[in-house]
DRENGUNU-84711 format. One record per residue: residue in one letter; x, y, z of N, C-alpha, C in turn. Coordinates in steps of 0.02 Angstrom, whole numbers, plus 50000, padded with zeros to 5 digits. Example, Ala and Ser with C-alpha at 12.3 -4.5 7.8 and 13.67 -1.06 7.14 Angstrom:
# residues 2
a506604971650390506154977550390506604983550390s506424988850354506844994750357506455000250394
***
This chain:
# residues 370
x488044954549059487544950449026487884946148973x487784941448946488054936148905487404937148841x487664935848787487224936448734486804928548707x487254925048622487004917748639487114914848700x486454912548704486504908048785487094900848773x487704900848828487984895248824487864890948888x488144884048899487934879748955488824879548955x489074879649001489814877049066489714871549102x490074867149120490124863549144490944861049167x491144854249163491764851549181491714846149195x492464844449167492714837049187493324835449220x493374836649285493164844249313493344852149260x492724851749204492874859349171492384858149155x492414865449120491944867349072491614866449013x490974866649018490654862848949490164868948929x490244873448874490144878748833489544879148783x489074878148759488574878048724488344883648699x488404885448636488444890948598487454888148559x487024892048584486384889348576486574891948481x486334887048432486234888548373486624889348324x487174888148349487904892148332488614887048324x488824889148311489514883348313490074885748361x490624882648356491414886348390491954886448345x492194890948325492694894448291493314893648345x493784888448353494454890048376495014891448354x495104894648295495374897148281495864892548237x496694895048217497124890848181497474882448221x497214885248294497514880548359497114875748362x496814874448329496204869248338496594861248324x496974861148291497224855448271497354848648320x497564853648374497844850648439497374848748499x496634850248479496174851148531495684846148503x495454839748540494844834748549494194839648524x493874838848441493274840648438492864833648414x492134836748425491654832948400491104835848368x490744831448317490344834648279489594835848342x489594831148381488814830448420488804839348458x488164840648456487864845848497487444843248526x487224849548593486954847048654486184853348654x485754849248642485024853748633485014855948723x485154863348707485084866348794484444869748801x483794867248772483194866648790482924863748827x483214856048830482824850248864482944850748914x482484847248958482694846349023483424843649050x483644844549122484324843149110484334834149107x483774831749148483654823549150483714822449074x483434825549035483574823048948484254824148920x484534830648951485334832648922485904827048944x485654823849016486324821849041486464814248978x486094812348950486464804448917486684807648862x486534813648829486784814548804487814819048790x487634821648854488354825648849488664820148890x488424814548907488874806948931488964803948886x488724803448816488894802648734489544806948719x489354813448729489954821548705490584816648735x490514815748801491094816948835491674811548819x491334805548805491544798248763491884800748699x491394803948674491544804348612492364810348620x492214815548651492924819048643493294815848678x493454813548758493964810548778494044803248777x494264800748726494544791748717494514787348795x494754792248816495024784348875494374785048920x493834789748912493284789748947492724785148892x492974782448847492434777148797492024774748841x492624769248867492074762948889491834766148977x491634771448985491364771649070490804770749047x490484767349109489814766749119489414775049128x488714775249124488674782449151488444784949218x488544778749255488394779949318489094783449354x489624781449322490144785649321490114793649328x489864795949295489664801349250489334807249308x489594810049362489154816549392489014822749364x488484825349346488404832149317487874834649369x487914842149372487884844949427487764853449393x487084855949415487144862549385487434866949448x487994873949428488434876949448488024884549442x487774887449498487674896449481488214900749444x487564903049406487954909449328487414913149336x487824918849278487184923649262486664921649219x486224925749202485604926949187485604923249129x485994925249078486054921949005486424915648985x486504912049074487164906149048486894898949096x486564891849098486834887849093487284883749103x487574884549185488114879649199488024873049232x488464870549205488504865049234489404859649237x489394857549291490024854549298489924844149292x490244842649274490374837649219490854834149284x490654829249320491444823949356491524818949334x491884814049355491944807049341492194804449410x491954798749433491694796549492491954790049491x492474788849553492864783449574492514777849594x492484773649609492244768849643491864768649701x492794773649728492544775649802491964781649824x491664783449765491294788149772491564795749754x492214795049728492594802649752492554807149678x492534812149654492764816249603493244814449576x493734813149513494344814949507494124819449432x494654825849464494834831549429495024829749362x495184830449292495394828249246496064833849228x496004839549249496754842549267496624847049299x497194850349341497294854849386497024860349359x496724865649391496344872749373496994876149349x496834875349277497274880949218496744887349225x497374891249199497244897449176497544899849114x497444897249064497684899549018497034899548938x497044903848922496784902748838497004904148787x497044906748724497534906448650497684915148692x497324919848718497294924448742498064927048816x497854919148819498214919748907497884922348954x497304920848964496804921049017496224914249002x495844913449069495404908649079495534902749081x495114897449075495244892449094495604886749035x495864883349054496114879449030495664873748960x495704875248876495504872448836495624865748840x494984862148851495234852348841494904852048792x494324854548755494104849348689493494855248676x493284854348594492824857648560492454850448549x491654855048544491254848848512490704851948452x490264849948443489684853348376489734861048372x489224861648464488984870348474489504871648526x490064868848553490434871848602490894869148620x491254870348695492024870448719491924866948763x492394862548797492514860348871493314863748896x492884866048948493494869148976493684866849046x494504868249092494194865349148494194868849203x494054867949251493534868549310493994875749354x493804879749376493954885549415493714883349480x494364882849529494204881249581494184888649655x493674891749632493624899549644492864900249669x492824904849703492134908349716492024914149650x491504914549635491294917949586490974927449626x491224930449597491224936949639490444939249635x490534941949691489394946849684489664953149659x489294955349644489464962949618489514966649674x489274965749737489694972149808490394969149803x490644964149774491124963349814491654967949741x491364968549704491904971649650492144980149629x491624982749710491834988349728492244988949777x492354982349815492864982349871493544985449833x493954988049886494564992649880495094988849871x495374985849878495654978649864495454975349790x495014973949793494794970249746494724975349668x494484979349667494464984549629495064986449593x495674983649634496354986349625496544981449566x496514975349613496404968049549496304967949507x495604969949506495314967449431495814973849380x495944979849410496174984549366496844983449344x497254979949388497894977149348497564973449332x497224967349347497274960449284496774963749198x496394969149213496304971749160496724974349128x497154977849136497784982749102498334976449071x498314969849089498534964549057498144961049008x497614961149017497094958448980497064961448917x497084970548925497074975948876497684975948832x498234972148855498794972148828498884964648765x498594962348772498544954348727498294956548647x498914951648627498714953848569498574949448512x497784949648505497544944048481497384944148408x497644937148346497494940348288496874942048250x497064943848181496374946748179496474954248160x495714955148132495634962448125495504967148188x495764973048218495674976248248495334982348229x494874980148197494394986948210493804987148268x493784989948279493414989948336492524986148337x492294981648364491834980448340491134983348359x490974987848424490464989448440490034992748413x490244998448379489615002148330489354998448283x489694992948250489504989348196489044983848245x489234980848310488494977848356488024980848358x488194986948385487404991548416487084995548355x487344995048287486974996848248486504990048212x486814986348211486704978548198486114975748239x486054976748318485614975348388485124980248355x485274986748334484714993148314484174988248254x484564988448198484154985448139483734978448155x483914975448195483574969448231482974969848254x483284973748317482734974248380482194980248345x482174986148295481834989148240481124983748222x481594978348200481014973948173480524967348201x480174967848263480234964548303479514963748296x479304956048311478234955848332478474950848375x478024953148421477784949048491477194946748471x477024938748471476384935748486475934938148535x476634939748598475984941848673475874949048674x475184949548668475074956348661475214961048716x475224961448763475594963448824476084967048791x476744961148787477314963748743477404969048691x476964966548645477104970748590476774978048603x476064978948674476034986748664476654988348681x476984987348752477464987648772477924991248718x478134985648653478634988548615478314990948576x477704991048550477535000848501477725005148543x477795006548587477975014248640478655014048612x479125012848602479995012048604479885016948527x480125021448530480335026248463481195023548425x481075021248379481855019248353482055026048332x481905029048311481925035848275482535037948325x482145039148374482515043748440483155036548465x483005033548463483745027948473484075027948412x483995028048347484615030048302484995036648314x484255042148314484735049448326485275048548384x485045044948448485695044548504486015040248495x486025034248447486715030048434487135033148420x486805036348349487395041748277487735047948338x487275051248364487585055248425488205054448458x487945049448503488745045948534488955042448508x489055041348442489645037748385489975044148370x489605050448360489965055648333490375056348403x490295057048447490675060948509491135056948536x491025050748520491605045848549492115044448525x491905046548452492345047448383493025052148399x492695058848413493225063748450493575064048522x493505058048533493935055948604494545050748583x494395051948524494965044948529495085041248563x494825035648589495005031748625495465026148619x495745024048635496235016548645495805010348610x496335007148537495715001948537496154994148555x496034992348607496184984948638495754979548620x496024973148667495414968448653495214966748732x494554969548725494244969548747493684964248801x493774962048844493184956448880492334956448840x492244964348867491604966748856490994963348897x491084959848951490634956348984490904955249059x491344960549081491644958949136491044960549201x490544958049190490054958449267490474950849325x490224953149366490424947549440490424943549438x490084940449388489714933049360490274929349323x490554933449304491264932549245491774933549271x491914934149344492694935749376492624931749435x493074928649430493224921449484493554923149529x493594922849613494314924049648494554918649685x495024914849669495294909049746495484913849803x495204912549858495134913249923495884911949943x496204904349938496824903149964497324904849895x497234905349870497854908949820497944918049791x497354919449826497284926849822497214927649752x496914924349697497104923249616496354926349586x496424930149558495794934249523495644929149450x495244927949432495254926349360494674927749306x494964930949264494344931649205493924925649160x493374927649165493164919349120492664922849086x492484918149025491804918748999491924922948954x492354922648899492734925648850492064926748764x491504925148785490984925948723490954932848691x490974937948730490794944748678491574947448682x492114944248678492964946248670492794949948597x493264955848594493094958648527493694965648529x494064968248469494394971248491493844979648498x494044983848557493444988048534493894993648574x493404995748626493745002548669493985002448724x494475004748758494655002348813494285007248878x493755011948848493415016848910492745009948895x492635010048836492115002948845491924998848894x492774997148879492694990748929492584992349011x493154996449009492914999049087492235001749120x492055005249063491405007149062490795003449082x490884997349035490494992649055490444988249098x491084987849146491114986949190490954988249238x490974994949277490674997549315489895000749318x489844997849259488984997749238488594992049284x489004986349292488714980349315488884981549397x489224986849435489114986649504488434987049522x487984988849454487334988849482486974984149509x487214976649490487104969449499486224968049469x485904962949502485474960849447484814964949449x484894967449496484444971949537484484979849501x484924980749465484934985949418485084994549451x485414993649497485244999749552485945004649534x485825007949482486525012549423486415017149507x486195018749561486445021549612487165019249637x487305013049628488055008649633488625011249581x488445015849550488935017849494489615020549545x490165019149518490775022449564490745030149564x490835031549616490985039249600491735040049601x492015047449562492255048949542492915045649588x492905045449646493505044249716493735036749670x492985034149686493315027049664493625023849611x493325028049532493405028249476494425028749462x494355033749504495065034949507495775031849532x495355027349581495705021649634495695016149580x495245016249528495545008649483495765012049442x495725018449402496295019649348496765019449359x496915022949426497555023449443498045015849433x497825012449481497885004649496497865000049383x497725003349348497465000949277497975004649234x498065011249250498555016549191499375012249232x499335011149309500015008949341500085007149395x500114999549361500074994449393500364991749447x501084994749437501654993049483501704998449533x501385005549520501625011449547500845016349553x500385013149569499635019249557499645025349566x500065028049626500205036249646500505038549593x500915034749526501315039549497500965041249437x500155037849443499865038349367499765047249370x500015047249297499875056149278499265060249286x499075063149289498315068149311498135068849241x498565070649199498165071949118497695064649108x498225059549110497855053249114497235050249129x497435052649216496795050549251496145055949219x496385061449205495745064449181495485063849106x495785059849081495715057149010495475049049008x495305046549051495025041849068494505041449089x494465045749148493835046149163493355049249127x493515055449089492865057649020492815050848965x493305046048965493175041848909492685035948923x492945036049015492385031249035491975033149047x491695039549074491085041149057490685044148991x490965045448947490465043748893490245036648876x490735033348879490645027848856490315020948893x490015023548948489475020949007488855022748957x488665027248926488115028548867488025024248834x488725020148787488785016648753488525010148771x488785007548842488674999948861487915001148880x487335006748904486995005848917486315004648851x486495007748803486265005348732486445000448687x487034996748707487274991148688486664986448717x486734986348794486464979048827485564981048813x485474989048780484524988648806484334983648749x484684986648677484494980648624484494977148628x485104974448651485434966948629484654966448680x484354965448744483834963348782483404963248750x483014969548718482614968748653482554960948602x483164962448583483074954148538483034949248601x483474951048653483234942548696482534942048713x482274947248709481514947748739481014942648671x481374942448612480874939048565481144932748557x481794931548564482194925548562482554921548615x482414923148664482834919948732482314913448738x482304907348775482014903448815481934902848902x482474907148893482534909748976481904914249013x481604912849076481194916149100481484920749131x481534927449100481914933749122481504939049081x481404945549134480904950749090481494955349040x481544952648990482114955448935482074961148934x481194963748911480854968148904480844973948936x480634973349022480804977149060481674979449069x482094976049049482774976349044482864981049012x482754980948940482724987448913482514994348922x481944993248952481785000048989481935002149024x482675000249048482995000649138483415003049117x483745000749048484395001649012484515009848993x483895011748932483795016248891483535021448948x483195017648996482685026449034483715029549057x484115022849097484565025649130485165031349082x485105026849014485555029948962485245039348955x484535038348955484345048448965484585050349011x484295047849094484765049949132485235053449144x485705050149123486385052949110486745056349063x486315054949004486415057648936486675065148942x486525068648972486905078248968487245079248993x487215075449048488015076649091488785074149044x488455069549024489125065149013489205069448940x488895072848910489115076348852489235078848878x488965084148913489335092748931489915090148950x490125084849010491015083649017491335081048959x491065077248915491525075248847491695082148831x491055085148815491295094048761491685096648782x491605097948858492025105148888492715099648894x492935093548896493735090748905494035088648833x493415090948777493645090248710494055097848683x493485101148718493545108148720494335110748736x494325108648772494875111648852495335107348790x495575103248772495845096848732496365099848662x495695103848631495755107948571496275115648603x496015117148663496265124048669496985121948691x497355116448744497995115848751498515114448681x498105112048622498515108048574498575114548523x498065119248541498155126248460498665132848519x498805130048591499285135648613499875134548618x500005128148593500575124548589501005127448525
***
């Protein structure tokens, strides 16, 4: 799921729209085409296009004087919370031309290639890839992929404070979504039923228990659903995109939350990997070059971290839905989202302790016989 709603596009790239918000690029900015104009991603797109044919003038110079018949924009399928659209410029002869070859690079060393900042967002350029479904990111093959290009991803080291940022979100999403009125009454019986009471006691819960796993703190995607992983067909080339909730946090997190989204939009946590498969991407994630030689302590220290921490992403995304449910413009049942989220987070809720305890347990007893 994606949080502020942004809009993508291209020239041939990407055009980023941070609804409300600005873009922070960091110390590198110096070198990168910005502009003060923002792009209201309310309006219709017939109202948006003269305007991001203004943006596009305005950041790239030698595109001043085009006419805007020049100008093709074209909406591109995303997920639920995103807004794409691709941006061309149009020959005479009728044809596209690309404005550069499909990069992969960001200050990170992943995604697409930075051409220019503007008011609320980025242009980036264009991924010339199929965008993955979520069956396909249980394929055996593919699964292998994403788990090395994650174990690279996990390795970047980006500046900044590294503390981890998720408890300080989902307590943050808590105090929010706490204070919430719905106009439509529908809604709001809806949300009198939701007990915060009982969602703080299980935040503080699994903050305490995740606490004693120590986990790995990396930087993190945190949004790696299908929607967000690109593959070229003829280059066999996996790629991560859609870098908005990057944060340094946990590395069972991330995975965690990853395989949260095999459920796809349809929400069917029956798609969760089992344990066979779980193991076929650690392996492929702890060693990269060599999967058979990953250690067993390992693999079994991964998998309790990713499964507690499947708890975590599932109370992360019910809030954060909560607030989209009072603040989104998007026609999506936020609402019901949450209740898909939190019923699944009980669900699972005892199992995944009793295996944290008894491998915390088991954890404590190898280290006091030592």
């Amino acid at each position: 799921m994606g949080a502020e709603k942004k809009v993508w596009g291209d020239m041939e790239g990407a055009l980023a729209v941070a609804k409300g918000g600005s873009v922070d690029v960091g110390d590198g900015a110096l070198a990168i085409p910005t502009s003060i104009i923002s792009i209201d991603i309310s309006l219709p797109l017939s109202e948006m296009k003269p305007r991001i044919t203004h943006l596009c003038r305005d950041l790239f110079k030698k595109w001043s004087s085009l006419d805007d018949s020049r100008f093709s924009i074209e909406t591109v399928s995303g997920g639920i919370t995103n807004l794409l659209l691709k941006v061309s410029i149009i020959e005479y002869d009728g044809n596209d031309v690309p404005i550069t070859a499909i990069g992969y690079l960001s200050a990170a060393g992943f995604g697409a290639k930075l051409l220019g900042v503007f008011g609320n967002g980025m242009v980036q350029s264009f991924i010339n890839a199929r965008t993955l479904s979520p069956s396909d990111m249980s394929k055996h093959k593919l699964a292998a992929k994403i788990a090395r290009q994650l174990h690279k991803f996990h390795k970047v080291e980006v500046p900044g404070s590294r503390e981890p940022q998720l408890w300080k979100d989902i307590f943050k999403f808590l105090e929010r979504a706490s204070m919430l009125q719905f106009g439509d009454s529908e809604k709001q019986a809806k949300y009198k039923t939701i007990s915060f009471k009982k969602i703080r006691g299980a935040v503080a819960e699994l903050k305490d228990l995740t606490d004693l796993i120590n986990a790995p703190v990396v930087f993190a995607h945190n949004d790696l659903l299908s929607g967000n992983l690109m593959f070229s067909d003829d280059e066999e080339k996996l790629y991560f995109i859609d870098f908005e909730y990057g944060s340094y946090s946990y590395r069972g997190y991330d995975i965690a939350n990853h395989f949260n989204e095999y459920a796809g939009f349809d929400c069917d946590y029956n798609l969760y990997p089992d344990k066979d498969a779980q193991y076929h991407f650690f392996r492929n994630y702890l060693c990269p070059d060599e999967p058979e030689k990953a250690p067993d302590n390992d693999l079994e220290a991964l998998y309790v971290e990713t499964t507690t921490f499947m708890l975590a992403s599932h109370l992360y995304w019910a809030l954060w839905a909560l607030i989209q449910a009072k603040v989104s413009p998007i026609d999506f049942d936020y609402l019901g989202y949450f209740f898909l989220r939190y019923d699944e987070y009980n669900k699972q809720k005892d199992w995944c302790f009793s295996l944290a305890g008894a491998h915390i347990s088991s954890s404590a007893t190898r280290v006091n016989s030592k």
